[in-house]
C-alpha positions, 0 to 999 in steps of 0.5 A: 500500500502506498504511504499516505503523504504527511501533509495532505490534509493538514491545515499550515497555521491554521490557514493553508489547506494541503490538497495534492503534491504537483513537484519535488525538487531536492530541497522542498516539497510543493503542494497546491493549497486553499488559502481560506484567510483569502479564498484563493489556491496557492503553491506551498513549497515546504523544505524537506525534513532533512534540509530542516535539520540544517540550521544556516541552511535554513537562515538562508532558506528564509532570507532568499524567501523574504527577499524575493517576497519583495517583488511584484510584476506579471511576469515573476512567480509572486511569493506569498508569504514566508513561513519560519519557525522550528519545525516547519519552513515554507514559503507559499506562492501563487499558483500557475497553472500551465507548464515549463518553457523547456516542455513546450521548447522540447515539444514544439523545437524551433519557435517561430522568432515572433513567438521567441520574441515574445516570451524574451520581451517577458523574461527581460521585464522580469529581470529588470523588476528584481536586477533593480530591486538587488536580487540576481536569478542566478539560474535562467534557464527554460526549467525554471521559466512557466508558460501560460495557455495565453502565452504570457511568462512567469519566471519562478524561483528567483534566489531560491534556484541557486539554493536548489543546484547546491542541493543536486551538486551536494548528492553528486547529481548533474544540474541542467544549468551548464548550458546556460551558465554564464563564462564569469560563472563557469570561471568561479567568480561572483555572478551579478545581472549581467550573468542572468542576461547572458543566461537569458540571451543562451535561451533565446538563442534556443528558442530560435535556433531550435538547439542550445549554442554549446554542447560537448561530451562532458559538463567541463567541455561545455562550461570550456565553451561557453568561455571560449568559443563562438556560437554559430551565427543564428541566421545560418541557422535560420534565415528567417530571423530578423538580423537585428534579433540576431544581433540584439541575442548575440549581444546578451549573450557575449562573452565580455562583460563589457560588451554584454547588455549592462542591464535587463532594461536595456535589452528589454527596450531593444526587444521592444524596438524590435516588436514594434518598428515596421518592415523595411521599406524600399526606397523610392529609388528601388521602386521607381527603377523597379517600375521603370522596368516593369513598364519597359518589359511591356513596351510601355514607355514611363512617363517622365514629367507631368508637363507630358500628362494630359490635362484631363490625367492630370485633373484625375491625378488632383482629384485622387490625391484629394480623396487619399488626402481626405481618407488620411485625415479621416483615419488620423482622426479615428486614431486620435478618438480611439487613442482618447478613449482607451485613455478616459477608460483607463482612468475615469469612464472604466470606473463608472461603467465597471460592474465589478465590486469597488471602494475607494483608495485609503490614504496610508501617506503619513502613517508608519509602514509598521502600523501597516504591517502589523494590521490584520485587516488591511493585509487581508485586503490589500497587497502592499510593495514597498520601496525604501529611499532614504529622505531627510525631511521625514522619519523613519517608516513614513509612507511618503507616495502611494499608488493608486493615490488616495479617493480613487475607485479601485477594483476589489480583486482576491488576490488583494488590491495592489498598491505600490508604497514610497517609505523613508528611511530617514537620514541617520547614518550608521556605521557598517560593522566588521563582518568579515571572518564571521559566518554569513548568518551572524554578518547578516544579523549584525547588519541587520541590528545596524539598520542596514541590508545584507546581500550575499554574494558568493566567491570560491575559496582556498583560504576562507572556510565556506560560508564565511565572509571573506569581504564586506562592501563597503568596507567595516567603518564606512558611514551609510543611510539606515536601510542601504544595503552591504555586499558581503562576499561569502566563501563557498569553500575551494573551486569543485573539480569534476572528473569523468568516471571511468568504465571498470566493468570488465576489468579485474577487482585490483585494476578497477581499483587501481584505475580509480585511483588514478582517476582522481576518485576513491574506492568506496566498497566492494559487493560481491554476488554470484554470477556466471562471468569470470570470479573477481571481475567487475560486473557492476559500479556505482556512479556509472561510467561517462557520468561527472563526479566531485574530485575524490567521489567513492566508487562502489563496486560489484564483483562476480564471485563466480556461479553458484557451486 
C-alpha cells in the first residue's frame, strides 16, 4: 500500500489547506493549497525534513524567501508569504497553472522568432523588476521559466534556484544549468545581472535556433565553451530571423562583460524596438527603377514629367490625391478618438461603467509602514510593495507616495488590491560593522541590528572556510543611510573539480581499483554476488561510467564471485 503523504490534509497555521503534491525538487516539497484567510489556491513549497535539520541552511532558506517576497510584476512567480519557525519552513506562492518553457521548447523545437520574441520581451521585464530591486536569478534557464495557455511568462524561483543546484551538486547529481551558465560563472567568480542576461540571451538563442549554442561530451567541455568559443551565427541557422534579433541575442549573450547588455532594461527596450518598428521599406529609388522596368518589359514607355500628362490625367491625378488626402485625415482622426478613449477608460469612464465590486483608495501617506504591517485587516485586503529611499525631511517608516493615490475607485480583486508604497528611511547614518571572518548568518544579523541590508554574494575559496565572509562592501567603518544595503562576499569553500568516471566493468577487482585511483576518485566498497562471468571481475559500479563526479567521489563496486557451486 502506498504511504499516505504527511501533509495532505493538514491545515499550515491554521490557514493553508494541503490538497495534492504537483513537484519535488531536492530541497522542498510543493503542494497546491486553499488559502481560506483569502479564498484563493496557492503553491506551498515546504523544505524537506532533512534540509530542516540544517540550521544556516535554513537562515538562508528564509532570507532568499523574504527577499524575493519583495517583488511584484506579471511576469515573476509572486511569493506569498514566508513561513519560519522550528519545525516547519515554507514559503507559499501563487499558483500557475500551465507548464515549463523547456516542455513546450522540447515539444514544439524551433519557435517561430515572433513567438521567441515574445516570451524574451517577458523574461527581460522580469529581470529588470528584481536586477533593480538587488536580487540576481542566478539560474535562467527554460526549467525554471512557466508558460501560460495565453502565452504570457512567469519566471519562478528567483534566489531560491541557486539554493536548489547546491542541493543536486551536494548528492553528486548533474544540474541542467551548464548550458546556460554564464563564462564569469563557469570561471568561479561572483555572478551579478549581467550573468542572468547572458543566461537569458543562451535561451533565446534556443528558442530560435531550435538547439542550445554549446554542447560537448562532458559538463567541463561545455562550461570550456561557453568561455571560449563562438556560437554559430543564428541566421545560418535560420534565415528567417530578423538580423537585428540576431544581433540584439548575440549581444546578451557575449562573452565580455563589457560588451554584454549592462542591464535587463536595456535589452528589454531593444526587444521592444524590435516588436514594434515596421518592415523595411524600399526606397523610392528601388521602386521607381523597379517600375521603370516593369513598364519597359511591356513596351510601355514611363512617363517622365507631368508637363507630358494630359490635362484631363492630370485633373484625375488632383482629384485622387484629394480623396487619399481626405481618407488620411479621416483615419488620423479615428486614431486620435480611439487613442482618447482607451485613455478616459483607463482612468475615469472604466470606473463608472465597471460592474465589478469597488471602494475607494485609503490614504496610508503619513502613517508608519509598521502600523501597516502589523494590521490584520488591511493585509487581508490589500497587497502592499514597498520601496525604501532614504529622505531627510521625514522619519523613519513614513509612507511618503502611494499608488493608486488616495479617493480613487479601485477594483476589489482576491488576490488583494495592489498598491505600490514610497517609505523613508530617514537620514541617520550608521556605521557598517566588521563582518568579515564571521559566518554569513551572524554578518547578516549584525547588519541587520545596524539598520542596514545584507546581500550575499558568493566567491570560491582556498583560504576562507565556506560560508564565511571573506569581504564586506563597503568596507567595516564606512558611514551609510539606515536601510542601504552591504555586499558581503561569502566563501563557498575551494573551486569543485569534476572528473569523468571511468568504465571498470570488465576489468579485474585490483585494476578497477587501481584505475580509480588514478582517476582522481576513491574506492568506496566492494559487493560481491554470484554470477556466471569470470570470479573477481567487475560486473557492476556505482556512479556509472561517462557520468561527472566531485574530485575524490567513492566508487562502489560489484564483483562476480563466480556461479553458484
Amino acid at each position: 500500500m502506498e504511504e499516505k503523504d504527511q501533509y495532505i490534509g493538514q491545515t499550515l497555521d491554521d490557514r493553508y489547506e494541503i490538497q495534492e503534491l504537483i513537484g519535488e525538487g531536492g530541497m522542498a516539497v510543493v503542494y497546491r493549497a486553499m488559502d481560506n484567510r483569502l479564498h484563493r489556491e496557492v503553491a506551498v513549497k515546504i523544505m524537506r525534513e532533512e534540509m530542516a535539520g540544517d540550521e544556516e541552511f535554513k537562515r538562508r532558506f528564509c532570507g532568499e524567501s523574504q527577499a524575493v517576497a519583495m517583488l511584484s510584476h506579471p511576469n515573476i512567480i509572486a511569493v506569498f508569504d514566508v513561513s519560519h519557525s522550528d519545525k516547519l519552513e515554507y514559503i507559499v506562492m501563487e499558483l500557475v497553472n500551465g507548464i515549463t518553457l523547456r516542455q513546450y521548447m522540447d515539444r514544439r523545437g524551433k519557435l517561430a522568432w515572433k513567438e521567441a520574441l515574445h516570451f524574451s520581451r517577458q523574461i527581460a521585464r522580469a529581470l529588470s523588476h528584481a536586477h533593480e530591486r538587488g536580487i540576481i536569478h542566478r539560474d535562467i534557464k527554460p526549467q525554471n521559466i512557466m508558460l501560460l495557455r495565453d502565452g504570457t511568462i512567469k519566471v519562478a524561483d528567483f534566489g531560491i534556484a541557486a539554493l536548489e543546484n547546491e542541493i543536486h551538486e551536494a548528492n553528486g547529481q548533474a544540474i541542467g544549468s551548464i548550458h546556460y551558465i554564464a563564462p564569469e560563472q563557469a570561471r568561479g567568480e561572483i555572478p551579478d545581472a549581467r550573468s542572468d542576461i547572458y543566461s537569458l540571451g543562451v535561451v533565446m538563442y534556443e528558442m530560435l535556433a531550435g538547439e542550445v549554442p554549446y554542447d560537448g561530451d562532458t559538463l567541463g567541455e561545455v562550461a570550456i565553451k561557453h568561455m571560449t568559443a563562438d556560437p554559430k551565427p543564428l541566421r545560418e541557422i535560420n534565415p528567417d530571423i530578423p538580423e537585428e534579433l540576431a544581433r540584439v541575442t548575440m549581444k546578451a549573450m557575449a562573452t565580455k562583460l563589457d560588451e554584454r547588455y549592462q542591464t535587463a532594461n536595456e535589452l528589454a527596450e531593444d526587444l521592444e524596438a524590435i516588436s514594434f518598428s515596421p518592415k523595411k521599406q524600399k526606397t523610392e529609388g528601388e521602386n521607381d527603377r523597379q517600375t521603370g522596368e516593369t513598364l519597359k518589359s511591356r513596351g510601355v514607355k514611363p512617363v517622365r514629367s507631368v508637363s507630358e500628362l494630359s490635362k484631363a490625367s492630370y485633373a484625375r491625378r488632383r482629384r485622387r490625391a484629394s480623396r487619399v488626402s481626405y481618407l488620411f485625415g479621416t483615419f488620423l482622426l479615428l486614431a486620435l478618438t480611439v487613442s482618447l478613449v482607451s485613455f478616459l477608460w483607463k482612468f475615469w469612464l472604466g470606473d463608472v461603467f465597471s460592474s465589478a465590486e469597488r471602494t475607494g483608495m485609503p490614504s496610508f501617506i503619513g502613517m508608519q509602514y509598521s502600523e501597516i504591517e502589523s494590521s490584520t485587516e488591511l493585509l487581508s485586503k490589500y497587497n502592499f510593495s514597498v520601496t525604501f529611499v532614504t529622505d531627510t525631511a521625514h522619519e523613519p517608516g513614513v509612507v511618503l507616495t502611494q499608488d493608486p493615490a488616495a479617493g480613487r475607485s479601485v477594483m476589489v480583486t482576491p488576490n488583494g488590491i495592489a498598491v505600490a508604497l514610497t517609505v523613508s528611511t530617514g537620514s541617520n547614518l550608521v556605521e557598517v560593522p566588521d563582518v568579515v571572518n564571521r559566518n554569513y548568518s551572524d554578518a547578516l544579523l549584525l547588519l541587520s541590528a545596524a539598520g542596514l541590508v545584507g546581500e550575499i554574494e558568493n566567491a570560491t575559496s582556498d583560504s576562507v572556510t565556506r560560508d564565511y565572509v571573506i569581504a564586506s562592501s563597503p568596507m567595516a567603518g564606512e558611514q551609510l543611510s539606515q536601510g542601504s544595503t552591504v555586499y558581503i562576499t561569502v566563501s563557498s569553500g575551494p573551486e569543485i573539480v569534476y572528473v569523468e568516471v571511468p568504465n571498470l566493468v570488465g576489468l579485474a577487482e585490483d585494476a578497477a581499483r587501481s584505475k580509480i585511483e588514478s582517476a582522481r576518485l576513491s574506492y568506496g566498497d566492494t559487493e560481491y554476488v554470484v554470477s556466471d562471468y569470470e570470479a573477481g571481475t567487475v560486473i557492476g559500479q556505482e556512479p556509472a561510467a561517462f557520468t561527472q563526479a566531485e574530485e575524490h567521489t567513492k566508487i562502489y563496486l560489484q564483483v562476480s564471485s563466480g556461479p553458484r557451486s
